[in-house]
N, CA, C and O atoms as a GROMACS GRO file, in nm:
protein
  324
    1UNK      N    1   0.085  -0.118   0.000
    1UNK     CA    2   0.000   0.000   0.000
    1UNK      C    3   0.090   0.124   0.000
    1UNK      O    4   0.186   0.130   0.076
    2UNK      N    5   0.060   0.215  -0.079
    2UNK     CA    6   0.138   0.348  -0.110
    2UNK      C    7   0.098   0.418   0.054
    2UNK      O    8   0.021   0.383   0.143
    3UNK      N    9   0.170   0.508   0.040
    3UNK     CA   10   0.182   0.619   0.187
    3UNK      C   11   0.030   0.659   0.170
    3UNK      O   12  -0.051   0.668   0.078
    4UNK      N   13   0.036   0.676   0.296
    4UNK     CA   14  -0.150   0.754   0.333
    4UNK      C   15  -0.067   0.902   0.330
    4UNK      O   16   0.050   0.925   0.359
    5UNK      N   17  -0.174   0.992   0.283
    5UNK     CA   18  -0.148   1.151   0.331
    5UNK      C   19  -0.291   1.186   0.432
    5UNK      O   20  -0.408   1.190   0.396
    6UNK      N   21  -0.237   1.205   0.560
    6UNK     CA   22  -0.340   1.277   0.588
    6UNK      C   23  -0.482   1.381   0.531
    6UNK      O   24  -0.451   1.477   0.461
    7UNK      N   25  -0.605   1.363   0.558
    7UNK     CA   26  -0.669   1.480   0.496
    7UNK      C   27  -0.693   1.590   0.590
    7UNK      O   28  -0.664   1.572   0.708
    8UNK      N   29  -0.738   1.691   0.557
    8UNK     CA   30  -0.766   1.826   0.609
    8UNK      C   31  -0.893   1.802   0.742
    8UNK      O   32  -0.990   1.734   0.708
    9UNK      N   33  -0.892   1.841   0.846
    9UNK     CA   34  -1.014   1.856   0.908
    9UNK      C   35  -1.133   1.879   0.850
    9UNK      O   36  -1.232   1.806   0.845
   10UNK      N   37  -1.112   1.995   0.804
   10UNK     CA   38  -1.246   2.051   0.773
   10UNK      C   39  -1.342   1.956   0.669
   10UNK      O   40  -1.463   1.936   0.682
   11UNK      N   41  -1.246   1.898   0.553
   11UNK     CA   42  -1.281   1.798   0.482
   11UNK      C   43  -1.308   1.666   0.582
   11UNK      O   44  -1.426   1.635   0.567
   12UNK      N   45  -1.246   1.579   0.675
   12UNK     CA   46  -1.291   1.480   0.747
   12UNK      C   47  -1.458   1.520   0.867
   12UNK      O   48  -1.536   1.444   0.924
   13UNK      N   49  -1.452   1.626   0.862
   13UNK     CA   50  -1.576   1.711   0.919
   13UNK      C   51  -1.691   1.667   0.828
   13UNK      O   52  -1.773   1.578   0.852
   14UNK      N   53  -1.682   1.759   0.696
   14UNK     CA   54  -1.805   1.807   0.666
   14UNK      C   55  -1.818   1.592   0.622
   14UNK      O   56  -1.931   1.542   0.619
   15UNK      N   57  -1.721   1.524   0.602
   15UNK     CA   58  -1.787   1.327   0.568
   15UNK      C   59  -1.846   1.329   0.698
   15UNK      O   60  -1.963   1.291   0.687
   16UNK      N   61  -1.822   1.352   0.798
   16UNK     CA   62  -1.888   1.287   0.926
   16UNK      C   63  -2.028   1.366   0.928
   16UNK      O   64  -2.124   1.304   0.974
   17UNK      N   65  -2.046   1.484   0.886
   17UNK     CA   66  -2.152   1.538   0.879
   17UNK      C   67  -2.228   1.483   0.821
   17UNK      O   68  -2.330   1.445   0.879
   18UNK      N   69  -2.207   1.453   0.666
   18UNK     CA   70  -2.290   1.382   0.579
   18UNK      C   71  -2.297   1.240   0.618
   18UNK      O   72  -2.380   1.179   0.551
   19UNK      N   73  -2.251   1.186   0.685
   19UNK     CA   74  -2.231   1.073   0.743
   19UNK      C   75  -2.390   1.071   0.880
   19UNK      O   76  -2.491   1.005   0.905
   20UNK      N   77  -2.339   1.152   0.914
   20UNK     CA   78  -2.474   1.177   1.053
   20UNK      C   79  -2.632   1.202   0.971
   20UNK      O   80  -2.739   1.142   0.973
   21UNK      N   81  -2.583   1.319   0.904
   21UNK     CA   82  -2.757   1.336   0.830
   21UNK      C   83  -2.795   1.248   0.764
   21UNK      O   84  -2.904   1.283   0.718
   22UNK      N   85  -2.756   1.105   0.713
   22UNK     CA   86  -2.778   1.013   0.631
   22UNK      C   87  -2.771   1.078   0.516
   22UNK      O   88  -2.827   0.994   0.446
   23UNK      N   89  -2.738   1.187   0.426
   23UNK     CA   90  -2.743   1.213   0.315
   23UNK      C   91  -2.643   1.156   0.243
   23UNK      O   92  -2.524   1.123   0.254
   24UNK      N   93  -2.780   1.154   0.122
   24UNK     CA   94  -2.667   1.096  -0.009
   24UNK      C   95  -2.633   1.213  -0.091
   24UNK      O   96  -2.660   1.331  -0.114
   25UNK      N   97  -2.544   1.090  -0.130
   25UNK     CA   98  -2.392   1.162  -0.157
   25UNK      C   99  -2.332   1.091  -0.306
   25UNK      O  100  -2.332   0.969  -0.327
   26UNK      N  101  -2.289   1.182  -0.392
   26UNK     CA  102  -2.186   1.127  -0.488
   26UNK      C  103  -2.040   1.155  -0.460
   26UNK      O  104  -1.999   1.269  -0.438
   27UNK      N  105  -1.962   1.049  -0.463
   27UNK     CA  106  -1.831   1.106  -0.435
   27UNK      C  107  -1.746   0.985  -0.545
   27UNK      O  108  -1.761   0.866  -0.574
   28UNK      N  109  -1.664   1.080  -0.576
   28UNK     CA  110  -1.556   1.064  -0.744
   28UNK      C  111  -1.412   1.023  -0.660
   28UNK      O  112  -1.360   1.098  -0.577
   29UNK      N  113  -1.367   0.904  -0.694
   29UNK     CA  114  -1.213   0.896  -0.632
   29UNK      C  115  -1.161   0.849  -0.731
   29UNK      O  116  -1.203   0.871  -0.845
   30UNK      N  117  -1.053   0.771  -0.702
   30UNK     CA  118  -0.911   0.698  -0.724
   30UNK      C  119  -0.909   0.576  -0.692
   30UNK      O  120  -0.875   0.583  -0.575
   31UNK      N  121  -0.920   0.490  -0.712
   31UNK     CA  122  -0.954   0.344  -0.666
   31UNK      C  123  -0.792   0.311  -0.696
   31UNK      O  124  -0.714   0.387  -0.754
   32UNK      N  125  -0.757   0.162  -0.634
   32UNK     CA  126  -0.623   0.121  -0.562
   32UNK      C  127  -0.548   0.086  -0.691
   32UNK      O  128  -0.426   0.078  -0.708
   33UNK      N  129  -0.652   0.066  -0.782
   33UNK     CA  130  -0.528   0.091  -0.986
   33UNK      C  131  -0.527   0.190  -1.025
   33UNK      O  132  -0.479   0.211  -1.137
   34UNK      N  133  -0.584   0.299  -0.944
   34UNK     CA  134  -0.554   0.447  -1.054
   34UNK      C  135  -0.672   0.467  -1.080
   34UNK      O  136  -0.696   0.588  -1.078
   35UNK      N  137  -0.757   0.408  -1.104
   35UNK     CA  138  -0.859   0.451  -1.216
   35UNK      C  139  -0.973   0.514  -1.159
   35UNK      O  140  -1.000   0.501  -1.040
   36UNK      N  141  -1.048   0.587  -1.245
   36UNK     CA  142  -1.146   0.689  -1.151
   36UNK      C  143  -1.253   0.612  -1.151
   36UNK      O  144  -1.275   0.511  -1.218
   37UNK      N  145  -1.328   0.672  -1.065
   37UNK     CA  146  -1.439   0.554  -1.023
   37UNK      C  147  -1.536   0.675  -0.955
   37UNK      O  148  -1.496   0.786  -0.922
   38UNK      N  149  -1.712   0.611  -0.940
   38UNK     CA  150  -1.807   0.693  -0.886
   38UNK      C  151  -1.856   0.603  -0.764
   38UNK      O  152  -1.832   0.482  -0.769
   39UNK      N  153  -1.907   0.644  -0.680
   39UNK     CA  154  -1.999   0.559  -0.546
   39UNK      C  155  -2.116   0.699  -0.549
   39UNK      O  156  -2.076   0.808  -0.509
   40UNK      N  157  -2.223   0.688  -0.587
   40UNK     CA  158  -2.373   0.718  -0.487
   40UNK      C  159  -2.426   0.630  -0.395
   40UNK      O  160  -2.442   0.508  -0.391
   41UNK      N  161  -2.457   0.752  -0.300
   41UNK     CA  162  -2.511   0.629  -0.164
   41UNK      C  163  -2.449   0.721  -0.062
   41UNK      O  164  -2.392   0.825  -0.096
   42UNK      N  165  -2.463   0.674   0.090
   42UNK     CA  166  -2.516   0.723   0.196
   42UNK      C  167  -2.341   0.682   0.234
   42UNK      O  168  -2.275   0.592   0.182
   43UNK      N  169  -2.302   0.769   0.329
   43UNK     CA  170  -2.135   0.736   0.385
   43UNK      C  171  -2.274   0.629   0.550
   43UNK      O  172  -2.385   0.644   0.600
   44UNK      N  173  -2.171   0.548   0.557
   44UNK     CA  174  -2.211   0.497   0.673
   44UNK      C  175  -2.131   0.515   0.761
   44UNK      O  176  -2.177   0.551   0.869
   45UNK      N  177  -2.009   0.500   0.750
   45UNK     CA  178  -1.938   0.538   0.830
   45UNK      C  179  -1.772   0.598   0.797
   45UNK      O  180  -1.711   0.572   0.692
   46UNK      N  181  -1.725   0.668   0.891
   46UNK     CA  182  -1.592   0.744   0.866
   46UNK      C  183  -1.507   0.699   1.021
   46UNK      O  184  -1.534   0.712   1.140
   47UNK      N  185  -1.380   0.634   0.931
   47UNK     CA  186  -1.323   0.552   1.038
   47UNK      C  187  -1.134   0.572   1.054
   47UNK      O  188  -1.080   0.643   0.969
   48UNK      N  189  -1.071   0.525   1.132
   48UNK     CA  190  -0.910   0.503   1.111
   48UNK      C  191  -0.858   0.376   1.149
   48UNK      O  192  -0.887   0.331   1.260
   49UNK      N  193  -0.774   0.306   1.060
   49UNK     CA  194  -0.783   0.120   1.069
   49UNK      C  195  -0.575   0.148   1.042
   49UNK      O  196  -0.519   0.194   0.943
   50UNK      N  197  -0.519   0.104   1.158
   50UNK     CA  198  -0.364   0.163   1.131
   50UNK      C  199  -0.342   0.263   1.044
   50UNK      O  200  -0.312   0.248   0.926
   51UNK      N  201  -0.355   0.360   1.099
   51UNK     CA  202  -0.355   0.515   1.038
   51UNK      C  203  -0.380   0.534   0.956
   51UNK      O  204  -0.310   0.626   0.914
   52UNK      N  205  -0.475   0.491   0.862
   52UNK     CA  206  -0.519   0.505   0.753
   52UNK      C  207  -0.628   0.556   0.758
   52UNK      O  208  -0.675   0.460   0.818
   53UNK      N  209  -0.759   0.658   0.742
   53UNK     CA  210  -0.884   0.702   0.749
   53UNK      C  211  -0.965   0.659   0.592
   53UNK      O  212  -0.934   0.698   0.480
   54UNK      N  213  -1.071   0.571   0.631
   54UNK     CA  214  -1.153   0.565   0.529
   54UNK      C  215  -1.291   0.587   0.531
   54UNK      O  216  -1.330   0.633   0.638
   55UNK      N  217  -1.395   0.566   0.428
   55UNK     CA  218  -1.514   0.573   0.484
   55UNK      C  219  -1.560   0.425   0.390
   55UNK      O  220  -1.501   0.358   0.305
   56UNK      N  221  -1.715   0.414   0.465
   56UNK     CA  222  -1.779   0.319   0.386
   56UNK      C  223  -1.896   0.369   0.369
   56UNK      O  224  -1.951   0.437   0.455
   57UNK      N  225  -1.955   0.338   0.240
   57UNK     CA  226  -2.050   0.360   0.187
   57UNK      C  227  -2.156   0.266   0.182
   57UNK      O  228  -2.129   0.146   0.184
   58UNK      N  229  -2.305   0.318   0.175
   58UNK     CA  230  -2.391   0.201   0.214
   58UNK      C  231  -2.396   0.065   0.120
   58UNK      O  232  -2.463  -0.038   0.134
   59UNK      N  233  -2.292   0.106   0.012
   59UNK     CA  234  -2.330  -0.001  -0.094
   59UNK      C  235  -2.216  -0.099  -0.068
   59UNK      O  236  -2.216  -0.209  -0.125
   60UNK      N  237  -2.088  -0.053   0.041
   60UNK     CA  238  -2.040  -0.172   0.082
   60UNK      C  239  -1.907  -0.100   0.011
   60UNK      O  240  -1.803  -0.159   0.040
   61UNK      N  241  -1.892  -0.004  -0.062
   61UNK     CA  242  -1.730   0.041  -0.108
   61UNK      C  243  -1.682   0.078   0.029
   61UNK      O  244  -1.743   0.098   0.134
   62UNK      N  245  -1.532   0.083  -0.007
   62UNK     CA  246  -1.485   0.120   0.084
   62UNK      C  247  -1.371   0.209   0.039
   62UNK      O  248  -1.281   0.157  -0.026
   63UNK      N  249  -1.365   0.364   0.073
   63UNK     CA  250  -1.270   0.437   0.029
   63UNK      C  251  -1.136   0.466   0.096
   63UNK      O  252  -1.153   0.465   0.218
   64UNK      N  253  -1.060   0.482   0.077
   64UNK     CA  254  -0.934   0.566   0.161
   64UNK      C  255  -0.960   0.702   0.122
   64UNK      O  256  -0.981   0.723   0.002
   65UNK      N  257  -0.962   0.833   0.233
   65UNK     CA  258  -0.982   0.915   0.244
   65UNK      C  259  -0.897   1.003   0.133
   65UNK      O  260  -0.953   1.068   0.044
   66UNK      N  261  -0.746   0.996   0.150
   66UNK     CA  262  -0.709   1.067   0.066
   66UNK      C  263  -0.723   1.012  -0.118
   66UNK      O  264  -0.636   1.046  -0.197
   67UNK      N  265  -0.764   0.983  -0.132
   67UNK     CA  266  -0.831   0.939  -0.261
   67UNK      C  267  -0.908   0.961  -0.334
   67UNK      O  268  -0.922   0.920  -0.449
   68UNK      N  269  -1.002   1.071  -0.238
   68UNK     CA  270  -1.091   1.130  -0.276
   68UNK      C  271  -1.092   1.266  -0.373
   68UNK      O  272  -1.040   1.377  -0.369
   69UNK      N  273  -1.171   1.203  -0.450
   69UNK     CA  274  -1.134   1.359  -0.604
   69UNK      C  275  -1.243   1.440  -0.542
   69UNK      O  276  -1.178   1.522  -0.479
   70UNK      N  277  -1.385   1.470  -0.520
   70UNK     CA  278  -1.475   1.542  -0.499
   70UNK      C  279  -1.583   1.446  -0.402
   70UNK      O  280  -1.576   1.324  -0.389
   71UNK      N  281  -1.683   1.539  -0.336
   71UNK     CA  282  -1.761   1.480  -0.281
   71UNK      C  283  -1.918   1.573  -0.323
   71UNK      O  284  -1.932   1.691  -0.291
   72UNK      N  285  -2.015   1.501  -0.392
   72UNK     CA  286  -2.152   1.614  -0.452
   72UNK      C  287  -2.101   1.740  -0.512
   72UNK      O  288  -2.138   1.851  -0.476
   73UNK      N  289  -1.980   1.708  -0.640
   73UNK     CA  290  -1.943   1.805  -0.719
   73UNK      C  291  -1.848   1.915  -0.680
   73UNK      O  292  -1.818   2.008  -0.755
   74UNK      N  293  -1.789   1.892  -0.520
   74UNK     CA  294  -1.715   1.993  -0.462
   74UNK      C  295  -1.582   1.925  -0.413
   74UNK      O  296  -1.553   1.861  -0.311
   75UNK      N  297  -1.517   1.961  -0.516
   75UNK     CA  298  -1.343   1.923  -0.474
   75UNK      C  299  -1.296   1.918  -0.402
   75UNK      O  300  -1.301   2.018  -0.331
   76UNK      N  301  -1.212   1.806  -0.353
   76UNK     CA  302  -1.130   1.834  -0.204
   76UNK      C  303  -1.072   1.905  -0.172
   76UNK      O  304  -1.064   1.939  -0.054
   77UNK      N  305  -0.980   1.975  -0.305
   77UNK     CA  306  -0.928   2.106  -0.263
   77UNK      C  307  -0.981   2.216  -0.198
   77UNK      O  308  -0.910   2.293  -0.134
   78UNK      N  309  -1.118   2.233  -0.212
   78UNK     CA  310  -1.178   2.309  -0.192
   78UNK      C  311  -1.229   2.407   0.022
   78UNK      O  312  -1.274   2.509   0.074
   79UNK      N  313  -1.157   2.229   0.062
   79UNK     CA  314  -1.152   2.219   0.194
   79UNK      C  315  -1.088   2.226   0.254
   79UNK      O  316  -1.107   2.220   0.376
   80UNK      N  317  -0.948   2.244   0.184
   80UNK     CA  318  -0.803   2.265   0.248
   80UNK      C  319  -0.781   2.410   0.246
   80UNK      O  320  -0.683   2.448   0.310
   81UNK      N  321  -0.844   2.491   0.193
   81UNK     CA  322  -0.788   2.677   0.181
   81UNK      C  323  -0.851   2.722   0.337
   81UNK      O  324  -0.838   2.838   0.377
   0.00000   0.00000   0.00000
């Protein structure tokens, strides 16, 4: 497994948020070959498994946090300024 990079608070915030309100959610990543990939569906949960932070989604994906390209059309970058 490549290095984890930490993510930003504010970004591990607003998943736990959407995580609590049950809202769905589209979120765009990086899957473990590179390749881009979509999940719709509900975060169930936002977690850390040997320092790694991921979430799971109700459909059973499972993301690594920093992997994440956008979450409902709003870039991760967008959470780090």
């Amino acid at each position: 497994m490549d290095v984890y990079i930490p993510v930003n608070c504010d970004f591990y915030n607003q998943l736990e948020a959407l995580a609590t309100l049950r809202q769905e959610s589209q979120i765009v990543y990086q899957n473990a070959k590179g390749e881009l990939a979509k999940v719709q569906g509900r975060i169930v949960d936002v977690y850390a498994k040997h320092k790694v932070e991921f979430l799971k989604a109700d459909s059973g994906t499972t993301i690594r946090l920093d992997r994440i390209i956008s979450v409902n059309d709003q870039e991760v970058s967008s959470w780090t300024n």
